[in-house]
Gaussian input, Z-matrix of N, CA and C with variables (Angstrom, degrees):
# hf/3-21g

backbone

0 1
 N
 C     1     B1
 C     2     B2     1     A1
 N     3     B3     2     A2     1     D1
 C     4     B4     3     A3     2     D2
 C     5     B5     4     A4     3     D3
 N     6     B6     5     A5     4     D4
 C     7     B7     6     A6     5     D5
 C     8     B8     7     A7     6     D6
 N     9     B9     8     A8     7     D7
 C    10    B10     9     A9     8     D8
 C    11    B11    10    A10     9     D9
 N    12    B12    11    A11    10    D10
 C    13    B13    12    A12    11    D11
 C    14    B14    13    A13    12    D12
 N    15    B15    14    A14    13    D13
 C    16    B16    15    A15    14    D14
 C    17    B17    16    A16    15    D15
 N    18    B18    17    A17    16    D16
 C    19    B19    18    A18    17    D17
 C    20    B20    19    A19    18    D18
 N    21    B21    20    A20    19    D19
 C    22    B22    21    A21    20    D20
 C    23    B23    22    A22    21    D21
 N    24    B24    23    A23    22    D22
 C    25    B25    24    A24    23    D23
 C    26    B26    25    A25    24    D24
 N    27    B27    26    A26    25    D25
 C    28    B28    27    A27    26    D26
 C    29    B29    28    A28    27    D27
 N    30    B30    29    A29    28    D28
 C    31    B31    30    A30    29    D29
 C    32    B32    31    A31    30    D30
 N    33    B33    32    A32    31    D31
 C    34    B34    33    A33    32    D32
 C    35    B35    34    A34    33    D33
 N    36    B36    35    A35    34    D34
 C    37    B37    36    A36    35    D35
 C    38    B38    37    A37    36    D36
 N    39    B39    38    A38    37    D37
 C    40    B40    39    A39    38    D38
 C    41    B41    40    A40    39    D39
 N    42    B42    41    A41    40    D40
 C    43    B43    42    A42    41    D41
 C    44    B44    43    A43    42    D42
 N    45    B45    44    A44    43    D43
 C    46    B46    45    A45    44    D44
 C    47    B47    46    A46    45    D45
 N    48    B48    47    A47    46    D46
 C    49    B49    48    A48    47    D47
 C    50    B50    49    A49    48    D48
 N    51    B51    50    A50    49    D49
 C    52    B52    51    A51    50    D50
 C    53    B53    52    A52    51    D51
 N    54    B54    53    A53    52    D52
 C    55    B55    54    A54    53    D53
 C    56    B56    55    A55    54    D54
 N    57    B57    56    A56    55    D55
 C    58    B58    57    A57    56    D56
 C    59    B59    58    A58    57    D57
 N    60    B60    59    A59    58    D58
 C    61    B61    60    A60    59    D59
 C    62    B62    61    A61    60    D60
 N    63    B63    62    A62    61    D61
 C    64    B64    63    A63    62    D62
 C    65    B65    64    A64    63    D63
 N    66    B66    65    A65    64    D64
 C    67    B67    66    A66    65    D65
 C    68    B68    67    A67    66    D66
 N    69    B69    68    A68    67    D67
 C    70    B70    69    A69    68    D68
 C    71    B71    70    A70    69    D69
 N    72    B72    71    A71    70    D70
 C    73    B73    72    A72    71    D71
 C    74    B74    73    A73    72    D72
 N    75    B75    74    A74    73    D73
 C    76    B76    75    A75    74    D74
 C    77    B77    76    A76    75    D75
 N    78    B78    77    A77    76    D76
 C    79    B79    78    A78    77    D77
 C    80    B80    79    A79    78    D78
 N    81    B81    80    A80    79    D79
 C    82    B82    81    A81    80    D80
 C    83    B83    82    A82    81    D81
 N    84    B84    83    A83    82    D82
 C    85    B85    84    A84    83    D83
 C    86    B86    85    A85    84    D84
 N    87    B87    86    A86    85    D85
 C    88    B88    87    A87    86    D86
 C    89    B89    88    A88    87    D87
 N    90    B90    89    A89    88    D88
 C    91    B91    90    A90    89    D89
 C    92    B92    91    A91    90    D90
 N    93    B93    92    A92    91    D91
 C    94    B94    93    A93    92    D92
 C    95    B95    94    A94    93    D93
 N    96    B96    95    A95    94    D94
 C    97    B97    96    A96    95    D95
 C    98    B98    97    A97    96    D96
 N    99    B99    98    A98    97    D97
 C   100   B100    99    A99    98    D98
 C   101   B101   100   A100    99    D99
 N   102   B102   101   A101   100   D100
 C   103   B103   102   A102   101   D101
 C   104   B104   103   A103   102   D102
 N   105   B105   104   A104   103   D103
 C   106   B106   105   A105   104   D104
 C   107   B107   106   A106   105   D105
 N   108   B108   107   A107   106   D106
 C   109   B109   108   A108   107   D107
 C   110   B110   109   A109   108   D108
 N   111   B111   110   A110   109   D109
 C   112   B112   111   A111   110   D110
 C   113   B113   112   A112   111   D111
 N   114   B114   113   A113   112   D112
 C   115   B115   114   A114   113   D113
 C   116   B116   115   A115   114   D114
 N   117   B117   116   A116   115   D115
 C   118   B118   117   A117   116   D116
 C   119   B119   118   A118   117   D117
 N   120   B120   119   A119   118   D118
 C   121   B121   120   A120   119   D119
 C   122   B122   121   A121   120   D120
 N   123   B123   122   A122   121   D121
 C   124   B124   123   A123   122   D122
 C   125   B125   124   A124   123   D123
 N   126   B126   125   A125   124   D124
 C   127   B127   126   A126   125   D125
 C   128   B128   127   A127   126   D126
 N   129   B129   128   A128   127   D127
 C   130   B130   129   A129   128   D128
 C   131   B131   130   A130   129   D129
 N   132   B132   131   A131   130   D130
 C   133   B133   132   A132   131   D131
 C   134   B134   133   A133   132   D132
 N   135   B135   134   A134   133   D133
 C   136   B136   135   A135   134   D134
 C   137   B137   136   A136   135   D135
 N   138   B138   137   A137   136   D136
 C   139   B139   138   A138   137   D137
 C   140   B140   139   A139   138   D138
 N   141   B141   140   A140   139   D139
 C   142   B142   141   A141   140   D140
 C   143   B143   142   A142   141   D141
 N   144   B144   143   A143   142   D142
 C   145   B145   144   A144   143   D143
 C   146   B146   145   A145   144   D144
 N   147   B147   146   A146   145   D145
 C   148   B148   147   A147   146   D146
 C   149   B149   148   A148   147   D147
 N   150   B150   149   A149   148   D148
 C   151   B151   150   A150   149   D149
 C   152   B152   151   A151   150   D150
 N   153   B153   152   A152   151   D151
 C   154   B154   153   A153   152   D152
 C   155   B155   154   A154   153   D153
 N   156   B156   155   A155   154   D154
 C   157   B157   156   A156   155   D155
 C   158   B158   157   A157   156   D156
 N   159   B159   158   A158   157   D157
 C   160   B160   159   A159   158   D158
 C   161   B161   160   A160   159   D159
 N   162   B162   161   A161   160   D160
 C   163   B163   162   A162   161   D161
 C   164   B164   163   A163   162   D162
 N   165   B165   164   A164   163   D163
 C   166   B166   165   A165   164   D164
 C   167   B167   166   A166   165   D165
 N   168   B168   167   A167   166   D166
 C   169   B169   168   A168   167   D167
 C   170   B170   169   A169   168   D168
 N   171   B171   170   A170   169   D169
 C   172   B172   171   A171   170   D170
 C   173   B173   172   A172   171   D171
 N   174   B174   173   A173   172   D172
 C   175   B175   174   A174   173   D173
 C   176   B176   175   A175   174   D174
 N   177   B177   176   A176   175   D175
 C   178   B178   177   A177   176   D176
 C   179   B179   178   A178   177   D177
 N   180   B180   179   A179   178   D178
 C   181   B181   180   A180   179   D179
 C   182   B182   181   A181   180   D180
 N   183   B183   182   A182   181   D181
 C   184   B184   183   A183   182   D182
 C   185   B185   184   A184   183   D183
 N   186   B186   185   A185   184   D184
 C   187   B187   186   A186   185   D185
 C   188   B188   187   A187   186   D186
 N   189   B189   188   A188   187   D187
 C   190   B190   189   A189   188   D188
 C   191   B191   190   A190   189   D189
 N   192   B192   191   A191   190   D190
 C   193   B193   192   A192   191   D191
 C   194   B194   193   A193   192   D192
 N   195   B195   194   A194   193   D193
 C   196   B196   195   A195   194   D194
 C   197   B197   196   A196   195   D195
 N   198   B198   197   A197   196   D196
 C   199   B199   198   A198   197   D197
 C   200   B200   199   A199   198   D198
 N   201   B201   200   A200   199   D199
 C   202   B202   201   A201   200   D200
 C   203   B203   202   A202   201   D201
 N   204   B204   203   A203   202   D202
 C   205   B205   204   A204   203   D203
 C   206   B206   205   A205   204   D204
 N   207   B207   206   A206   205   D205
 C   208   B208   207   A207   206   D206
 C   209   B209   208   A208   207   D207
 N   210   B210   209   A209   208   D208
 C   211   B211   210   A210   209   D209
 C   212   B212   211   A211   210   D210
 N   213   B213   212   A212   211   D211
 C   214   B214   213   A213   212   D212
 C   215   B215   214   A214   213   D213
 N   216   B216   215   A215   214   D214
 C   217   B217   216   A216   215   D215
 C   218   B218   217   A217   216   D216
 N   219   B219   218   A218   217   D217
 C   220   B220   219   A219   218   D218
 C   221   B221   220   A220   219   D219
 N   222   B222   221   A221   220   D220
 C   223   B223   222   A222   221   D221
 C   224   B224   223   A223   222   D222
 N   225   B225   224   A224   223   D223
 C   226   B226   225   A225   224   D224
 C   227   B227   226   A226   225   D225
 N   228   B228   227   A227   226   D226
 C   229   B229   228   A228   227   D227
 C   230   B230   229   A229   228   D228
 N   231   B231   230   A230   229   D229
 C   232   B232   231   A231   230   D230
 C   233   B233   232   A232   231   D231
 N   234   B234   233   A233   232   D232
 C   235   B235   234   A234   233   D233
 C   236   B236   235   A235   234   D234
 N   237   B237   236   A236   235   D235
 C   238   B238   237   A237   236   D236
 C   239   B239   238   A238   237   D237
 N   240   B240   239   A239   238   D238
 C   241   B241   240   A240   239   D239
 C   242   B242   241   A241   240   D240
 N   243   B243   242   A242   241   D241
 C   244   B244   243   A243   242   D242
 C   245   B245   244   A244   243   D243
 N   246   B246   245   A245   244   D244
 C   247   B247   246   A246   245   D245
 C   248   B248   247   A247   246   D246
 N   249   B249   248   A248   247   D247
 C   250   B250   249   A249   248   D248
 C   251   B251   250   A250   249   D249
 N   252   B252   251   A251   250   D250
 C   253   B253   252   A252   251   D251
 C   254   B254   253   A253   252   D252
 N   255   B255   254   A254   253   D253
 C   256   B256   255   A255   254   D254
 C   257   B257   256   A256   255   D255
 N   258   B258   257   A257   256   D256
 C   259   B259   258   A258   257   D257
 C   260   B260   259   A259   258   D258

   B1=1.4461
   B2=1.5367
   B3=1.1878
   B4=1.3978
   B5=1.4873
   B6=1.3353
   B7=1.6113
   B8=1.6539
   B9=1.5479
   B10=1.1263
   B11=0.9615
   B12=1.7712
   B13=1.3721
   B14=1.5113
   B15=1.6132
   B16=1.1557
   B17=1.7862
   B18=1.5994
   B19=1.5007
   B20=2.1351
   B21=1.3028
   B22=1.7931
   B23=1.4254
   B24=1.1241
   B25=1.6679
   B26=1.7714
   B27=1.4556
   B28=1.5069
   B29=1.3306
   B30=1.9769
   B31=0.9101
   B32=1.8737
   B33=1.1484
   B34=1.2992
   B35=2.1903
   B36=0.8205
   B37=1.3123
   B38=1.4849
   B39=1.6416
   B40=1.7205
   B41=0.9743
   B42=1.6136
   B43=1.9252
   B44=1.7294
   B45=1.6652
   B46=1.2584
   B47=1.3960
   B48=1.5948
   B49=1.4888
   B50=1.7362
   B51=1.2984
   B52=1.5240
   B53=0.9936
   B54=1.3813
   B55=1.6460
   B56=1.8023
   B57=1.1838
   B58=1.7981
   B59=1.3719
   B60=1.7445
   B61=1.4328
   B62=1.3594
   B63=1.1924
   B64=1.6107
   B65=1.4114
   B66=1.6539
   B67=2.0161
   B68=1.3732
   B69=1.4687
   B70=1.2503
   B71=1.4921
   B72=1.4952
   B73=1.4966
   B74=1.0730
   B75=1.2698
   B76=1.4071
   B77=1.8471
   B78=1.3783
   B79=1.6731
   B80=1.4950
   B81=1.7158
   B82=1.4027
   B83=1.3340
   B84=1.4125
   B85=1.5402
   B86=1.3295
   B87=1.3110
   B88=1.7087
   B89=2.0255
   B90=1.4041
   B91=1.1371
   B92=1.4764
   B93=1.3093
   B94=1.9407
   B95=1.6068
   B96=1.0674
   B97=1.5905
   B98=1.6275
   B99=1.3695
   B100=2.2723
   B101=1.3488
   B102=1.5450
   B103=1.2030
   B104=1.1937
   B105=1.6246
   B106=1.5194
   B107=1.7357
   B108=0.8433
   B109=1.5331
   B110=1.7680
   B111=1.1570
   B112=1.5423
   B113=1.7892
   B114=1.0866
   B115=1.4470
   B116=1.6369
   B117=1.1543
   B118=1.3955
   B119=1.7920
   B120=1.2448
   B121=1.9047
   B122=1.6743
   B123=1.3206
   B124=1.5551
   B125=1.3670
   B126=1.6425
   B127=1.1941
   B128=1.2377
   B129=1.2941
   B130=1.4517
   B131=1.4609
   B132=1.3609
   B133=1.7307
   B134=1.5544
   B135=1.5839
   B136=1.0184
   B137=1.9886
   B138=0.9549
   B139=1.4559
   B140=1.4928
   B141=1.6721
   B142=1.4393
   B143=1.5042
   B144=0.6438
   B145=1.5327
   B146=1.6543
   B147=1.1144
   B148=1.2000
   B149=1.4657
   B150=1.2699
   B151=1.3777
   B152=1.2204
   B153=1.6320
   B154=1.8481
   B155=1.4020
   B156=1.4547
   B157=1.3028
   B158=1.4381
   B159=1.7931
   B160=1.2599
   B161=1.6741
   B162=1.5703
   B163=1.1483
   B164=1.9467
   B165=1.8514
   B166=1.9353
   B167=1.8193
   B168=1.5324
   B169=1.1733
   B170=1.7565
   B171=1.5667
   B172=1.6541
   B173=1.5473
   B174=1.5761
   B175=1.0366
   B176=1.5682
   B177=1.7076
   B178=1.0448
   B179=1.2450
   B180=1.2310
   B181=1.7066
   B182=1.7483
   B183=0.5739
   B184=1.6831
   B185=1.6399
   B186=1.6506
   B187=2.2116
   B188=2.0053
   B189=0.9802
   B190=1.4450
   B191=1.3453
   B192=1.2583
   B193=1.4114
   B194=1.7356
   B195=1.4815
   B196=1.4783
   B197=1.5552
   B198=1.0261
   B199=1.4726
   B200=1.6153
   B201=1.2233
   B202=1.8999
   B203=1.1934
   B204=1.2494
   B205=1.7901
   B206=1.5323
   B207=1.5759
   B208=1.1303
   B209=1.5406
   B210=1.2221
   B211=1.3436
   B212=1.7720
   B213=1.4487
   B214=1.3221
   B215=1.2179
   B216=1.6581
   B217=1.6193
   B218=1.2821
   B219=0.9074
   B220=1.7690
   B221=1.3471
   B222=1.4267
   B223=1.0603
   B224=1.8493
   B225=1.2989
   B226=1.3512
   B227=1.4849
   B228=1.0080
   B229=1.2085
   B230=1.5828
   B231=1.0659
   B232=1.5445
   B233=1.8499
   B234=1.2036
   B235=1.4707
   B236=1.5430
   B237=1.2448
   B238=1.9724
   B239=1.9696
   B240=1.6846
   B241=1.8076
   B242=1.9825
   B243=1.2988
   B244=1.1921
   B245=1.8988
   B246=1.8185
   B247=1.7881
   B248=1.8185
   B249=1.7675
   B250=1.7382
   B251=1.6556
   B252=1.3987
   B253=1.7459
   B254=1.4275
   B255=1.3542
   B256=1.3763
   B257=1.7249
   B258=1.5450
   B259=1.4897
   B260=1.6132
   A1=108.36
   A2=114.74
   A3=125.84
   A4=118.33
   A5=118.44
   A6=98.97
   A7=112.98
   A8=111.02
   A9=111.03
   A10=114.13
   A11=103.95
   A12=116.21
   A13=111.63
   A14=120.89
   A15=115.51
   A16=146.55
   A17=91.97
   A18=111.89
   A19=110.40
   A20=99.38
   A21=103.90
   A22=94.16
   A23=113.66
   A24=127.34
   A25=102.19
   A26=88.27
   A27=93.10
   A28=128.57
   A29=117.28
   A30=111.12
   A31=91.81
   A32=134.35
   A33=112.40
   A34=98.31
   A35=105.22
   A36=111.08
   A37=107.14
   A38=112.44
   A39=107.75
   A40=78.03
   A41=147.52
   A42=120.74
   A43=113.77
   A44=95.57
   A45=104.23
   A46=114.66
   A47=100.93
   A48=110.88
   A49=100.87
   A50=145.72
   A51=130.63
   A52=105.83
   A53=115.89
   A54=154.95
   A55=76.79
   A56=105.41
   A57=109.64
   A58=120.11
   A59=104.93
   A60=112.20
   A61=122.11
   A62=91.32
   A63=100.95
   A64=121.23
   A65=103.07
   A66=112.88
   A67=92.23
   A68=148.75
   A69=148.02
   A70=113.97
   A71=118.76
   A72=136.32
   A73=110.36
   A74=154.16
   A75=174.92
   A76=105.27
   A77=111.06
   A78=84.59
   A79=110.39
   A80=115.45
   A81=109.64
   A82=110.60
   A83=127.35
   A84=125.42
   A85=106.84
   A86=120.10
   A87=103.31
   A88=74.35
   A89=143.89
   A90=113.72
   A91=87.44
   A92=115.69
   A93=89.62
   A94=101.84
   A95=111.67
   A96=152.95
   A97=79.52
   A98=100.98
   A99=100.69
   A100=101.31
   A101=134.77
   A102=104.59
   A103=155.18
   A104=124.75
   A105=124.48
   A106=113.21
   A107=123.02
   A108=138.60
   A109=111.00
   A110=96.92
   A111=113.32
   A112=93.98
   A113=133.04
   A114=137.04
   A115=97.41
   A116=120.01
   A117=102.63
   A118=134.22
   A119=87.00
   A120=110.67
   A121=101.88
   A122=121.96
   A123=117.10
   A124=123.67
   A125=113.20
   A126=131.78
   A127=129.62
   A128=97.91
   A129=116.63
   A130=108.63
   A131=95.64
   A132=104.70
   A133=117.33
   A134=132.86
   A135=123.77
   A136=132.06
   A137=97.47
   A138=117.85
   A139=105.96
   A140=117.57
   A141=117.34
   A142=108.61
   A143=143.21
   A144=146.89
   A145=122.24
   A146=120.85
   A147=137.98
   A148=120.64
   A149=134.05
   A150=137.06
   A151=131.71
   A152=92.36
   A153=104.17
   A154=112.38
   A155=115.97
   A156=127.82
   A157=108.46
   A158=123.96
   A159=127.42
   A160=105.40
   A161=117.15
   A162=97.80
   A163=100.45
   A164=82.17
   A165=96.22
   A166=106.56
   A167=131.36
   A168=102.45
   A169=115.70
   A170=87.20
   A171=88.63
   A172=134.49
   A173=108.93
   A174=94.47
   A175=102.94
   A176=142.49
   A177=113.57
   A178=116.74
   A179=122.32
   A180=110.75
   A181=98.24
   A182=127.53
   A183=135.35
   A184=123.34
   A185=83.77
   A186=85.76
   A187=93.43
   A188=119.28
   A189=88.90
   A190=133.03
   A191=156.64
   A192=138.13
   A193=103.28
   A194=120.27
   A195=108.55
   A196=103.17
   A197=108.41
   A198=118.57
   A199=122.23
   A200=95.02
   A201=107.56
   A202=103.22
   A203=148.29
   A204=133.18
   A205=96.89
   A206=150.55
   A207=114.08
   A208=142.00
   A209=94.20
   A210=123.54
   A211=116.61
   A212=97.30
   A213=95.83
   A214=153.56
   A215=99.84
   A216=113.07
   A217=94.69
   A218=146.99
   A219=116.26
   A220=130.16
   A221=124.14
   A222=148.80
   A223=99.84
   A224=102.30
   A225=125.15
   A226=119.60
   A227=121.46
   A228=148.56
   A229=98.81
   A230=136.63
   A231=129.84
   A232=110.70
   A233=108.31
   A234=123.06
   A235=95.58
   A236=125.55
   A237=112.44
   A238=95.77
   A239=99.29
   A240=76.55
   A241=105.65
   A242=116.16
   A243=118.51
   A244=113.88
   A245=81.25
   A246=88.02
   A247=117.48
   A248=97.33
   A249=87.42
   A250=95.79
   A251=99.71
   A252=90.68
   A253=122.54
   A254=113.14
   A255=118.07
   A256=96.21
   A257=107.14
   A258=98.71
   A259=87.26
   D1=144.67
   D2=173.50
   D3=-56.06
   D4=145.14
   D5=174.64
   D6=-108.98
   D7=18.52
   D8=179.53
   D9=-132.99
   D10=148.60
   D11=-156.49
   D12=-79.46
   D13=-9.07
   D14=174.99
   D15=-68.48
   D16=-21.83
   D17=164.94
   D18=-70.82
   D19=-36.51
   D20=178.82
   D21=-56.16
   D22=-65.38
   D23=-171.76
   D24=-25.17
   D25=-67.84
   D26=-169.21
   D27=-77.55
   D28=5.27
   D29=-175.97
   D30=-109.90
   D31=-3.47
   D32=170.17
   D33=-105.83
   D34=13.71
   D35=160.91
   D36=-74.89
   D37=-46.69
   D38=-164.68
   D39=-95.08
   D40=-21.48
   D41=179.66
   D42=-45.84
   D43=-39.47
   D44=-153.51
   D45=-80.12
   D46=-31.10
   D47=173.62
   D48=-82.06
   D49=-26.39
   D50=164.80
   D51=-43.41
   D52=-75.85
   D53=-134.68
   D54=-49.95
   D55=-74.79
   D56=-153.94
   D57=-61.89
   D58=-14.87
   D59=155.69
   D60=-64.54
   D61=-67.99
   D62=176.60
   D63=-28.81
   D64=-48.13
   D65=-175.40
   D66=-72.46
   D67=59.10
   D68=142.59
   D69=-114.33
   D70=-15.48
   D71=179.10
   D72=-93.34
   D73=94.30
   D74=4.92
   D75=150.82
   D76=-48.06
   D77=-177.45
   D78=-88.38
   D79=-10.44
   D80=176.34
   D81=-95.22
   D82=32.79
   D83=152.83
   D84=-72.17
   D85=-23.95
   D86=-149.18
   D87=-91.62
   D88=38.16
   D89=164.18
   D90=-149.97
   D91=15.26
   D92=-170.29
   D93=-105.74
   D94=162.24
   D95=-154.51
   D96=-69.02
   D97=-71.84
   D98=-159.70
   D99=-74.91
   D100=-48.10
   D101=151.24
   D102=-58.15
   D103=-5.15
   D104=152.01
   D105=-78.42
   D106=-2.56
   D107=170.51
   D108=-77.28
   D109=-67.60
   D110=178.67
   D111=-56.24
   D112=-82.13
   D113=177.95
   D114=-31.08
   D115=-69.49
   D116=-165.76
   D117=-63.30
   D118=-30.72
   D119=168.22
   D120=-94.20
   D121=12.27
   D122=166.04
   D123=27.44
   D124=57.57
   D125=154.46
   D126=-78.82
   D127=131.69
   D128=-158.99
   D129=-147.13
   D130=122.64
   D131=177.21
   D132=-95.87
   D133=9.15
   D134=-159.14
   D135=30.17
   D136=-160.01
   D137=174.76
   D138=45.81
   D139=-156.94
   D140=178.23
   D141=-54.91
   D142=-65.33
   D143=167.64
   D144=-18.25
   D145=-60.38
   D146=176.56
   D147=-26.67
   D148=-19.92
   D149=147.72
   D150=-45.32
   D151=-35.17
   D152=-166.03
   D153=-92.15
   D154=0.90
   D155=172.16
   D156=-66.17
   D157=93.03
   D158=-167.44
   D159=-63.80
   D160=118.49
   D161=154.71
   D162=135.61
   D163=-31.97
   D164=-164.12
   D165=-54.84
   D166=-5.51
   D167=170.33
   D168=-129.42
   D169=30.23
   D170=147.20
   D171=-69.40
   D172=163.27
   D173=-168.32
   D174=-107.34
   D175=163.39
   D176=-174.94
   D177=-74.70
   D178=-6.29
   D179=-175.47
   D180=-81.66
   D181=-46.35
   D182=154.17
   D183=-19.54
   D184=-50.65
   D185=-175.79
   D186=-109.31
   D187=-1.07
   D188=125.47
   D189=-116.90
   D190=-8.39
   D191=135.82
   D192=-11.74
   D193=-42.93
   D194=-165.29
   D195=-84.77
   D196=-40.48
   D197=165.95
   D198=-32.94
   D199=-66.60
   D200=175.37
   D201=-80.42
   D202=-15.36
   D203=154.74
   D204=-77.81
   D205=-26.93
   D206=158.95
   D207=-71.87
   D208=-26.60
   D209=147.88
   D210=-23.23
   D211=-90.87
   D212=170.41
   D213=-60.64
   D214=-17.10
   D215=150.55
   D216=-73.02
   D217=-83.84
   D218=-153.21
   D219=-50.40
   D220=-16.20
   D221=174.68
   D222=-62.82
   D223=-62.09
   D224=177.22
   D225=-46.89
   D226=-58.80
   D227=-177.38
   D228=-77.04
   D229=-52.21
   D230=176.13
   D231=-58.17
   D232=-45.85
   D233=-173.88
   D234=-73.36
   D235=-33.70
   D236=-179.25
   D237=-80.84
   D238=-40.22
   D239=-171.41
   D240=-58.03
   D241=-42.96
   D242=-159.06
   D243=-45.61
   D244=-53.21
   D245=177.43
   D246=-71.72
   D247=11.13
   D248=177.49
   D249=-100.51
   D250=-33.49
   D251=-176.98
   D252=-95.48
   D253=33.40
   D254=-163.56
   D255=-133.24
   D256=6.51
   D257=-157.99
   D258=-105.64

């Protein structure tokens, strides 16, 4: 594992810039991060546009279920890096 914090930086930097691409492609709404966000805070842009708002016809029990499975991968994933650089 790396011991610097600058590669983490930059890899949830490109999560964040994928991630929100990605929630524009239709079967990976029902799992992404900004679209269970958008669904749960029920943002909505109306007008012609208003379709493309990834996420707007989730339901909230839905965007969080997605919420707490992202959750727990990071949880997950923090607890395997820890016991690799701690060993």
């Amino acid at each position: 594992m790396l011991r610097s914090v600058g590669p983490a930086i930059g890899a949830a930097i490109a999560f964040s810039f994928v991630e929100n691409i990605l929630a524009l492609w239709a079967p990976y709404q029902n799992v992404s991060l900004s679209a269970a966000t958008n669904g749960l805070f029920d943002v909505d842009i109306g007008g012609a546009f208003g379709p493309f708002v990834p996420g707007g016809d989730l339901s909230q029990v839905h965007a969080l279920a997605i919420i707490a499975g992202w959750t727990l991968l990071g949880l997950g994933l923090t607890w395997w890096g820890l016991q690799r650089r701690d060993a």
